[in-house]
C-alpha positions, 0 to 999 in steps of 0.5 A, a space after each residue: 713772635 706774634 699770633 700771625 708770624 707764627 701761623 704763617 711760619 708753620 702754614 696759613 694752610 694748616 690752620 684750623 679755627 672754629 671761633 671768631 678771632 682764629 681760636 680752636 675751641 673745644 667746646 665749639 668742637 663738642 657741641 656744648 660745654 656738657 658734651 665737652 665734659 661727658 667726653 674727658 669724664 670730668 669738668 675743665 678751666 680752659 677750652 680756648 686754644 690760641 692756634 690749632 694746625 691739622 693735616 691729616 692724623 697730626 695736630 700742632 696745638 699752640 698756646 701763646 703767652 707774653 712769656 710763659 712759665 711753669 704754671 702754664 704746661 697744666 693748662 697746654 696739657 688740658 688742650 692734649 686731653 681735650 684734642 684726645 677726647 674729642 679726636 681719638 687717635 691724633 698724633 700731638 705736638 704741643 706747643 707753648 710759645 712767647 709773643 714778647 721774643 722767639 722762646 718756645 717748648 715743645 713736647 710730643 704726644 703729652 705734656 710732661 717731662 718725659 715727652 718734651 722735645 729738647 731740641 726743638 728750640 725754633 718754630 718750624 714748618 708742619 713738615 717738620 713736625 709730621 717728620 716727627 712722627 716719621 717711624 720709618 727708621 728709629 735709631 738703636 745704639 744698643 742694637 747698632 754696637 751689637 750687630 756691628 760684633 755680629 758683623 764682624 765675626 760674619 766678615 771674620 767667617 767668610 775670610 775678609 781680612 781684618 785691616 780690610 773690613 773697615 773700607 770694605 763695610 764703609 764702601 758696601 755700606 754707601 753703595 747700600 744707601 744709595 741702592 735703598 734710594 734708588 728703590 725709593 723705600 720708605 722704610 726697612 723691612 722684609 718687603 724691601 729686603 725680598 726686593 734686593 734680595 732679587 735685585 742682587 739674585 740675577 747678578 754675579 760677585 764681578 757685577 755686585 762689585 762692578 755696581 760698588 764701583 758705580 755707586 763710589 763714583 757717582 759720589 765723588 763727582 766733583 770730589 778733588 782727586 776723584 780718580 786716585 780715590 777709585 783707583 785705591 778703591 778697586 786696589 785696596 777693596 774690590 780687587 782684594 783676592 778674597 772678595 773677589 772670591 765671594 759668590 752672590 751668596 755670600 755678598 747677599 748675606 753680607 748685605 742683608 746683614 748691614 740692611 736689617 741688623 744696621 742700617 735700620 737702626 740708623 736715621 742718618 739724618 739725625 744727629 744722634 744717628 750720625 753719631 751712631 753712623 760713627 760707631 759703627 765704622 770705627 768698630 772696624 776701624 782699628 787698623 788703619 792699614 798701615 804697616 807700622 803699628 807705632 801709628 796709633 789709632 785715636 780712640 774715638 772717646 778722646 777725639 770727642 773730648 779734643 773737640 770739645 777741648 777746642 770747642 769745635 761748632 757749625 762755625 769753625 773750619 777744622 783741619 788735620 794734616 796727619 788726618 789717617 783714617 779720618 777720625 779727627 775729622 769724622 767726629 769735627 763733622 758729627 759735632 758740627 752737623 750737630 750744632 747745626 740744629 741750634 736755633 735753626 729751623 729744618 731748612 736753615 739746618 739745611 743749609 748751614 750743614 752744605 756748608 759744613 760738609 763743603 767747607 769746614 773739614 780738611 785733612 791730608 793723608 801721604 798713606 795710601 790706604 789710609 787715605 782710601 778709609 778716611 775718604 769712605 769714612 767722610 763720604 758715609 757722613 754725607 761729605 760727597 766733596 771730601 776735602 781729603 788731600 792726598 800726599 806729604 803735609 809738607 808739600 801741602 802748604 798752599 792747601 792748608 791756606 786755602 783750609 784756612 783753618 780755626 781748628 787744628 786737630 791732629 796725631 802726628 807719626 811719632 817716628 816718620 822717617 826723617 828723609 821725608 822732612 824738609 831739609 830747613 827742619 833738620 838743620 841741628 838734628 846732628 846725625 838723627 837726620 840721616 836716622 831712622 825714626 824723626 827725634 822730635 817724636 811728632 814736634 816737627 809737624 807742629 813747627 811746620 804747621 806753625 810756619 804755615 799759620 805765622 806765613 797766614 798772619 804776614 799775609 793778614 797783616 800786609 793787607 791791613 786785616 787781623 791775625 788769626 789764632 788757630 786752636 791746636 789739640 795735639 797727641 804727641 809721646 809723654 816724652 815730648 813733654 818731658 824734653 829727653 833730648 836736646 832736639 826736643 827742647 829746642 823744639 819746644 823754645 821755637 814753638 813758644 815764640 809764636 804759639 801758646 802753650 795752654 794746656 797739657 793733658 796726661 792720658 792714661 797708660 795704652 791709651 792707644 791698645 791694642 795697637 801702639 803702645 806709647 804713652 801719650 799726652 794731649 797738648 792744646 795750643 794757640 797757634 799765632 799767639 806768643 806764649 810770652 805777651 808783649 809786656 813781657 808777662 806769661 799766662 799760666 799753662 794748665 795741667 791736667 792729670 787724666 790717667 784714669 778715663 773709666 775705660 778698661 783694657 781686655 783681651 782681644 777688645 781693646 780699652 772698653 768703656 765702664 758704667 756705674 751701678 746705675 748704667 752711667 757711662 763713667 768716662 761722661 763723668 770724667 770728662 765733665 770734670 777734666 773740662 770743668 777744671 780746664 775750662 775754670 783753671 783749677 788746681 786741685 791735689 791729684 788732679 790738676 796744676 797751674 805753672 808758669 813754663 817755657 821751653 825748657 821746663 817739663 810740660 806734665 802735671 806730674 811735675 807741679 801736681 800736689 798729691 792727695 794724700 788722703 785718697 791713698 791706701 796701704 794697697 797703694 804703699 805696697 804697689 809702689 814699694 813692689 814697683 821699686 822693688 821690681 826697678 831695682 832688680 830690673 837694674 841688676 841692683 839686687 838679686 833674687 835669692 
């Protein structure tokens, strides 16, 4: 990018030169070179910036080179001290950027490695860089997580329901939003907070819910199935007995508590603040509302990780037919929002982060309140359009078309009721059709989605144009995997004959606590890709074995995440390395496996895995003798005497 480009990139209109050919000099500015000197309290090499931009206290310093390297930070950081010297008080965005391609680095207040701005990739517009020092909202995880206790244990005192407070505090959260914009507040504070606080002070509780339901409806214009959405809303929320019983008192301290202790330490327009925004929900998020508690929650580390296993980017169409509260499609969004930001300026971010919320996240739900989190829950991420159907997936083929999806992610029910499975699925399912609980134990619903993606294809290649392949990430039973059962292993042989199987994970034991106890593995298919290629050959499937992912279980808390000595988070260490071994496909003693399989064999790690036998102990000799022990009188083979 040359000289030119880049002022005009910023703003002809910003640009501040004092020297003929359009530089800044700082010893211009000081009258002399001495004067410059007396200034800093020492003497300099460099005094002729390239480009300098002012509005206001804010300063852009460029400094241009063919292509820069270390070296030239020293001479960028003489222009801070100088820029300091003779303008005290002026906020910094230093700048070195390349003539010979669009490569730049930027750091924020001083140069050095501490203040370099990772992120900022892309030369933008003084706009964007004033928003920099935009103090209004700073974002707090630490804080964030322990208000959301707070919160909690506040919703706990004046009687809201625990299954209810995920919906409640995601509807009171956006109507809050929304009431924060309409003030035109430039920042959270105590002056804003007196404001609602009076505002909310001449209404009663039916009017405050009156003005939730307001606030929800006027974000779902043009939303798909807009009326159904307010109608679970007002049934499964606002017309709750128990908050129908809050006084204006108790809704004041209510949202006066998500104002100051969480909203403030969210910049939803950040990516890191979308994350956050993330946290937040999921802490009430561990009932979804369903009453059969075999519906498990997927801890959010483990969609994260299923996303990054899928490489989900701003470029992908991601869908989830079994979508529950939304936490697939919640964590496909923050991903992509954030991959938005690459190479972008502001304004392309923009734009590429519209089509993301319109375009790129899918789901389909069948559980009605369900169905009401899950739309709250994209809603609060900024997804007004909430591609959130609701109804059987089943009956959803033509919506799953029109997804058209990339990426698949998805935690089926392992134990639907067969009478809600189309017929042509159960056809040798013997009695276990008319039973209670689907014998497939979750395989059904990939079979049906495979159907959908071959009936794609057809259609792809009627019309002269290329297949798709669709990346599946799955939590299904360790049964599944195993093949207990003779339905399970025909299950297994269809879906190899247009999909490929590519890897199985096995998670670590009550992955799900505290709701469903099962044990689970994670599979990754390519759906619309034959598992045996066309020369008859078959690709390795890799084998992780994930048990152990730094988290541990308590009481009352659920699986909490571990940190080392340093304050390290344990489990983004695993995690690097369960990708870094997938990713390489690596075979490593007590870790990892690679195994030519088919339908029949035993999709788990634990089937080809060597041991490491250098990392056992006698504490791990005596668990196991203990455990046999345990088995056999479990069996009634040996008595306690």
């Amino acid at each position: 990018m040359t000289r030119t480009e880049m002022i005009l990139r910023i703003g002809k209109e910003y640009h501040t030169s004092n020297i003929e050919g359009g530089e800044y000099s700082y010893v211009q500015e000081a009258g002399s070179k001495a004067n410059l000197e007396k200034a800093l309290g020492h003497s300099f090499s460099h005094f002729k910036l390239d480009i300098r931009f002012e509005f206001n206290d804010i300063v852009v310093l460029i400094e241009t080179k063919q292509s820069f390297v270390k070296n030239d930070e020293s001479q960028l950081a003489e222009y801070v001290e100088e820029e300091l010297a003779l303008h005290n008080g002026k906020k910094i965005i230093a700048i070195l950027a390349n003539t010979n391609n669009d490569e730049i680095k930027v750091w924020k207040t001083a140069v050095d490695d501490e203040h370099v701005l990772n992120n900022e990739t892309v030369l933008d517009k003084m706009e964007h860089y004033i928003k920099l020092f935009d103090t209004n909202k700073q974002n707090d995880r630490e804080k964030v997580l322990k208000n959301t206790y707070d919160l909690n244990e506040l919703l706990h005192k004046m009687d809201i329901d625990e299954r209810l407070r995920s919906q409640f505090v995601g509807t009171t959260l956006l109507y809050l939003k929304n009431l924060v914009e309409k003030f035109g507040a430039k920042k959270i504070d105590e002056e804003l907070k007196k404001a609602l606080d009076t505002h909310w002070s001449v209404m009663d509780g039916k009017q405050l819910r009156a003005a939730i339901e307001s606030t929800l409806d006027s974000l779902l214009d043009g939303s798909d199935n807009k009326a159904k959405k307010i109608e679970l809303l007002q049934k499964n929320v606002l017309n709750d007995q128990k908050v129908k019983k809050l006084t204006i008192t108790h809704w004041i301290k209510i949202l006066d508590t998500i104002l100051m202790d969480i909203y403030q330490y969210i910049d939803t327009n950040s990516s890191e603040g979308q994350d956050i925004l993330n946290l937040f929900f999921i802490a009430f998020n561990k009932y979804t509302g369903k009453a059969d508690k075999n519906q498990a929650f997927t801890p959010d580390h483990i969609t994260e990780f299923m996303c990054r296993l899928t490489d989900v980017d701003r470029s992908k169409r991601v869908l989830d037919i079994t979508c529950g509260s939304g936490s697939f499609l919640v964590q496909a969004m923050v991903k992509e929002l954030a991959d938005c930001y690459r190479d972008k300026t502001e304004d392309e971010t923009k734009s590429l982060q519209e089509i993301v919320k319109k375009e790129h996240i899918y789901g389909i739900e069948v559980e009605e309140k369900a169905y009401g989190l899950s739309t709250t829950n994209m809603l609060i991420h900024g997804d007004g359009n909430s591609n959130i159907k609701f109804g059987s997936c089943f009956e959803c083929k033509n919506f799953i078309k029109e997804a058209n999806p990339d990426i698949v992610l998805m935690n089926p029910p392992y134990n639907a009721k067969p009478i809600g499975i189309p017929e042509k699925y159960k056809k040798n399912w013997g009695k276990a059709k008319d039973g209670k609980e689907d014998p497939t134990k979750g395989l059904v619903f990939i079979h049906y989605l495979s159907d959908v993606i071959a009936e794609i294809n057809k259609e792809l290649e009627k019309n002269d144009k290329p297949r798709k392949e669709v990346k599946l990430a799955v939590l299904l039973p360790v049964s599944t995997a195993i093949g207990t059962s003779s339905i399970i292993e025909a299950e297994k042989i269809q879906m190899l004959k247009s999909n490929t199987l590519e890897a199985v994970f096995t998670l670590p034991n009550e992955i799900f606590y505290p709701g469903a106890s099962a044990s689970a593995c994670c599979m990754l298919f390519t759906l619309g890709k034959p598992h045996k290629k066309a020369d008859n050959t078959v690709n390795e499937t890799f084998f992780g074995y994930c048990k152990d992912d730094g988290f541990k279980k308590k009481k009352n808390l659920g699986r909490i995440e571990q940190f080392d000595e340093n304050n390290n988070s344990k489990w983004k260490t695993i995690e690097e390395e369960w990708l870094h071994l997938f990713n390489n496909k690596k075979a490593v003693d007590g870790k990892s496996s690679t195994a030519i399989v088919d339908g029949k064999s035993e999709w788990l790690c634990e089937a080809y895995m060597k041991t490491d036998y250098s990392s056992l102990s006698e504490a791990d000799f005596q668990q196991t003798l203990n455990n046999y022990l345990a088995y056999l009188m479990k069996e009634g083979k040996i008595y306690e005497s």
